[in-house]
PLY file of the C-alpha trace (Angstrom):
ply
format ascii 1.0
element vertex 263
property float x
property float y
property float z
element edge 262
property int vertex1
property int vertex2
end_header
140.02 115.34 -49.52
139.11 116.89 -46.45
135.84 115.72 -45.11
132.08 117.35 -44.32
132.87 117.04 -40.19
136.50 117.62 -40.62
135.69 121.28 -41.94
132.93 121.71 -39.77
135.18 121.25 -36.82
138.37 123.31 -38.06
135.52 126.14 -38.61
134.34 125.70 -34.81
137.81 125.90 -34.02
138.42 129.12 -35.72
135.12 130.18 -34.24
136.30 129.62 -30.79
139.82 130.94 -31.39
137.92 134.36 -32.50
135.84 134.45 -29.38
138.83 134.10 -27.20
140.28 136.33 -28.79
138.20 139.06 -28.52
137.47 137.88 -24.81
140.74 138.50 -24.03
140.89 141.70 -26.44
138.06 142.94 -24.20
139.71 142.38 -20.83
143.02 143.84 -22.15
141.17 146.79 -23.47
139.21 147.31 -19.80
142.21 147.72 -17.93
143.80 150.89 -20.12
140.24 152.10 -20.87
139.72 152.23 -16.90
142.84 154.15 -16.17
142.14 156.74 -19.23
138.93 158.06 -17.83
140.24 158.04 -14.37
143.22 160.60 -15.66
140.67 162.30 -18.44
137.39 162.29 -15.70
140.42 164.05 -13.33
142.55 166.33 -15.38
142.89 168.81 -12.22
145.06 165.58 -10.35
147.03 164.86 -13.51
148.21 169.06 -13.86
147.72 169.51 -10.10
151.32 171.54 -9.54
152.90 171.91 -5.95
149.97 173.69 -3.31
152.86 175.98 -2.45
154.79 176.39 0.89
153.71 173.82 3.76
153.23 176.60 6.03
150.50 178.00 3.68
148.49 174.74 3.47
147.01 171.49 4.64
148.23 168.53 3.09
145.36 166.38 4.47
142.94 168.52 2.94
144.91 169.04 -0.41
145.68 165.57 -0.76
141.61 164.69 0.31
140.11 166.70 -2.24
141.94 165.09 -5.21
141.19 161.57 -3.43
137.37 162.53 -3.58
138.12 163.30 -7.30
139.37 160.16 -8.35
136.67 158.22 -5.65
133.61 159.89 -7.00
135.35 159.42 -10.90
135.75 155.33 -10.14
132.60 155.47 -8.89
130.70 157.17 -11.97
132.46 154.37 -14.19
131.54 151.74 -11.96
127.81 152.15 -11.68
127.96 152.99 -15.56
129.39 149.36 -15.67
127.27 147.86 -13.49
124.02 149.38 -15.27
125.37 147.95 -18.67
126.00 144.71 -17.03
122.02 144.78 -15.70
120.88 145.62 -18.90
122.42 142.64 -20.28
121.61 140.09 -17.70
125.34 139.91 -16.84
125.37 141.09 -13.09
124.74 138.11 -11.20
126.73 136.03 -8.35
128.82 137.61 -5.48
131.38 139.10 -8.30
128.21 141.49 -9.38
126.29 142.00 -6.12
129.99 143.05 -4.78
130.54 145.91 -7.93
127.17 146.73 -6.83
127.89 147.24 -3.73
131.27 149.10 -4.15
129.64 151.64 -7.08
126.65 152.32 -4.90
126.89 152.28 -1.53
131.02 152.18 -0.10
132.26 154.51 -2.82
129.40 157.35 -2.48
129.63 157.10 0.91
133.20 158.03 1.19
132.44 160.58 -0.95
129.42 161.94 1.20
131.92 161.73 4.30
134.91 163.48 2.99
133.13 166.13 0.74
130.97 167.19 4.12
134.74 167.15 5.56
135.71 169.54 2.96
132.91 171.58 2.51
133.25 172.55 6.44
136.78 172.94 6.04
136.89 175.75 3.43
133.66 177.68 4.77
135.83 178.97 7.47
138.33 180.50 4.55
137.69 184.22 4.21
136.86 183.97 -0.02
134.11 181.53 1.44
132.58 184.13 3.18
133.44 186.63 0.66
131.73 184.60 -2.11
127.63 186.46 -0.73
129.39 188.99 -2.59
125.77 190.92 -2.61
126.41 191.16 1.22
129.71 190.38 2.43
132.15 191.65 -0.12
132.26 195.01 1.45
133.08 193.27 4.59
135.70 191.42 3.03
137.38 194.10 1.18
136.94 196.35 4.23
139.13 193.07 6.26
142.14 192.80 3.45
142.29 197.05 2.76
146.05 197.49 3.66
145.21 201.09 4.89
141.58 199.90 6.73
141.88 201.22 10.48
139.48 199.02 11.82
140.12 196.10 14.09
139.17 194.10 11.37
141.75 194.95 8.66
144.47 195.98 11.73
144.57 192.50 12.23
144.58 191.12 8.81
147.22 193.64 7.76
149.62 193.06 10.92
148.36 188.87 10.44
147.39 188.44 13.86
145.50 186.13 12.89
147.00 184.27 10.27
144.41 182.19 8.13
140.81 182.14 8.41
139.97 185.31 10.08
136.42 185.93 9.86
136.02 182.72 11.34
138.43 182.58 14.10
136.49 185.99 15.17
133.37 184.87 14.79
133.89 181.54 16.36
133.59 181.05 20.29
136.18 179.18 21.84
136.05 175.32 22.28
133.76 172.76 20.30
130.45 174.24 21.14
131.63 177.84 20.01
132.62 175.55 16.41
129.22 174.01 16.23
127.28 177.05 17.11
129.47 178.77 14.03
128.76 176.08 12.06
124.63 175.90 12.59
124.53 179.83 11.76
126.43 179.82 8.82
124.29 177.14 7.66
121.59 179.16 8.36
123.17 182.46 6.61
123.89 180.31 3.52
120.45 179.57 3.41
119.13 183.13 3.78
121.71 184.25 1.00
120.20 182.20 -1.84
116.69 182.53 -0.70
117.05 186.33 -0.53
115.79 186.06 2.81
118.52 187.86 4.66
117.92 191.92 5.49
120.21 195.00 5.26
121.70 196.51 6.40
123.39 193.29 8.05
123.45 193.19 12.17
124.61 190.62 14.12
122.68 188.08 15.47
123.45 188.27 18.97
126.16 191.53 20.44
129.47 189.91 19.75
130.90 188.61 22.96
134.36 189.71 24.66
135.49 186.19 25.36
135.67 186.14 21.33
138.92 188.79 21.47
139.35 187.87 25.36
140.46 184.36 24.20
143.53 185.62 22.21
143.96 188.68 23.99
143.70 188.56 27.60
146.80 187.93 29.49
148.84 188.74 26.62
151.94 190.87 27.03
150.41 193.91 24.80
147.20 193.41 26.63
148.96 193.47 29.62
150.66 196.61 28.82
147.55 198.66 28.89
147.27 199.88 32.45
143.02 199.77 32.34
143.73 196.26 31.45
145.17 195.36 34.82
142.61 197.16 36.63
140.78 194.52 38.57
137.23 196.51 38.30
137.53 197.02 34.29
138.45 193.19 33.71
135.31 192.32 36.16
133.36 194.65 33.71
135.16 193.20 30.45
134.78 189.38 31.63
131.15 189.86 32.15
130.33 191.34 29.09
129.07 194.96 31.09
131.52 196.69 28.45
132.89 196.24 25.26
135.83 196.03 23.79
134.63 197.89 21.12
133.75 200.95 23.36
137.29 201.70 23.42
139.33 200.15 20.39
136.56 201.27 17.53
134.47 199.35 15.22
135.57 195.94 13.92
134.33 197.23 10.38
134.39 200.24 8.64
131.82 199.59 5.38
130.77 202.83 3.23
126.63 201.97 2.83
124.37 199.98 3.55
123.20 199.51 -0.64
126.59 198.49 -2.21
126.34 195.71 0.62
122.57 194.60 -1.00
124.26 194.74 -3.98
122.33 198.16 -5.31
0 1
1 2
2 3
3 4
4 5
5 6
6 7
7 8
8 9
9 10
10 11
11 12
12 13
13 14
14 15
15 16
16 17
17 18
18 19
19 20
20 21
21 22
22 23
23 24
24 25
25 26
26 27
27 28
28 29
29 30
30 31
31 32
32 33
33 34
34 35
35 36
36 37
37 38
38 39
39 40
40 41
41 42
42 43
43 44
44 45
45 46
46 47
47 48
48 49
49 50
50 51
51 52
52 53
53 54
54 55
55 56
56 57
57 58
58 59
59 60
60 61
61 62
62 63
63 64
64 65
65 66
66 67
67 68
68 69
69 70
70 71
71 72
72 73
73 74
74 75
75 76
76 77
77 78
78 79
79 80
80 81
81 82
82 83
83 84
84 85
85 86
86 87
87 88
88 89
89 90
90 91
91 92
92 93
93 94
94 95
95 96
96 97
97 98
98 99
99 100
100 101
101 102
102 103
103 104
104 105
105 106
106 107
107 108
108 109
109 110
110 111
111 112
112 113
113 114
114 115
115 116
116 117
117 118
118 119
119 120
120 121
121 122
122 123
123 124
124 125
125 126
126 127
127 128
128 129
129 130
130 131
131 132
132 133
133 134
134 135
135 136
136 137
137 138
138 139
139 140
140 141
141 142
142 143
143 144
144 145
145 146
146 147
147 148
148 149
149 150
150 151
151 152
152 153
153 154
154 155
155 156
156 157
157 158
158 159
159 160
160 161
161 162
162 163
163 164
164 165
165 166
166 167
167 168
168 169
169 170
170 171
171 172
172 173
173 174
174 175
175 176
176 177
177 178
178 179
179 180
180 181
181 182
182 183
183 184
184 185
185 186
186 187
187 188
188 189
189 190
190 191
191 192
192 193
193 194
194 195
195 196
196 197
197 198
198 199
199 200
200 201
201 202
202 203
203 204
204 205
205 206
206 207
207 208
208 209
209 210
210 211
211 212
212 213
213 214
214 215
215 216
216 217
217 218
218 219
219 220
220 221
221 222
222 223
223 224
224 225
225 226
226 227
227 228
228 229
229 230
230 231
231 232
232 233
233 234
234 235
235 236
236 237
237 238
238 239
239 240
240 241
241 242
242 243
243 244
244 245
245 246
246 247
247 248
248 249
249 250
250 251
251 252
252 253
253 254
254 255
255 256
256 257
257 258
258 259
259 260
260 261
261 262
């Protein structure tokens, strides 16, 4: 006959056996659990199919954006773990000040970096610009009209400029001309979704003839212009005392003023 203690111990035994064993249950179901909302938090990276051609895009950026998919995902779980963990007096020691750490300030700061990365990246894309569709989707569909006759759409159709055009022409050469672009189409953004912004649209300052001069000039078709080579007209074209415009048309040709607003 099995004694009082005896039972008592082979019932702390089973005890403990059960606790392992959903210890290790626990830890063996973390793992899996972790990797399931990574894949379900991300379904774009999982169905993500080939971005097409390599001449048609970036791989940095492609490969970036689904990066700052899975970062900001393992970052969402982590602080949800961490908070648990807190509310269960469990996050103590380096192990919990380090998840801390990771969840809250290395991971969202990544994130912070490469989505501002991004974000500046694809404003310059032409469906950025096209998306203050109240104001610039008559410009835009003005740009991509196949039989358009402005400068604008000339180029677009003929892809002299292949990607990116209304930033490349509305962009001044070299970094400062990039920042500059960058400060005023923060500052258009900003007028957009305040309704600040007037119309019919002008342009904040005349647009400069270094911004088709820096493509342009000394070209082979520019060359072949004879009023081109003249040393008097490129005096008058360098300085800005003419315009390009005077002589190769409007840039744009919109219909009204009120189907830019929107009206």
């Amino acid at each position: 006959m099995v004694s009082l203690n005896r039972r008592a111990e082979i019932k702390t035994g089973i005890g403990l056996t059960k606790l392992s064993y959903l210890g290790s249950t626990r830890q063996g179901i973390w793992r899996p659990a972790l990797a399931t909302a990574l894949f379900v938090g991300c379904p774009g990276l999982v169905s993500a199919g080939s971005p097409g051609p390599d001449f048609q895009h970036d791989p940095v950026e492609y490969w970036a954006a689904r990066i700052l998919a899975w970062v900001l995902t393992l970052a969402v779980i982590l602080v949800a773990y961490a908070l648990v963990k807190a509310a269960r007096g469990r996050l103590v020691g380096i192990s919990g000040k380090a998840l801390m750490l990771i969840g809250v300030v290395l991971l969202p700061s990544f994130s912070i970096a490469t989505g501002m990365l991004l974000v500046f990246t694809r404003a310059e894309r032409v469906e950025f610009c096209a998306s203050c569709h109240h104001v610039m989707q008559a410009y835009a569909d003005d740009l991509t009209n196949p039989d358009g006759t402005g400068l604008a759409a000339i180029h677009f159709v003929n892809r002299y400029i292949p990607t990116n055009q209304c930033y490349e022409c509305h962009t001044s050469y070299g970094l400062f001309g990039t920042a500059e672009a960058k400060m005023h189409g923060i500052g258009e953004v900003l007028k957009y979704y305040t309704g600040t912004y007037d119309v019919p649209l002008s342009m904040w300052k005349p647009y400069p003839n270094a911004d088709c001069l820096k493509c342009h000039a000394e070209s082979n078709l520019w060359l072949s212009v004879d009023a081109h080579t003249y040393e008097e007209t490129q005096e008058e074209l360098f300085s800005n005392l003419i315009s390009c415009m005077e002589c190769h048309g409007a840039a744009h040709e919109v219909r009204k003023p009120t189907e830019m607003a929107g009206l």
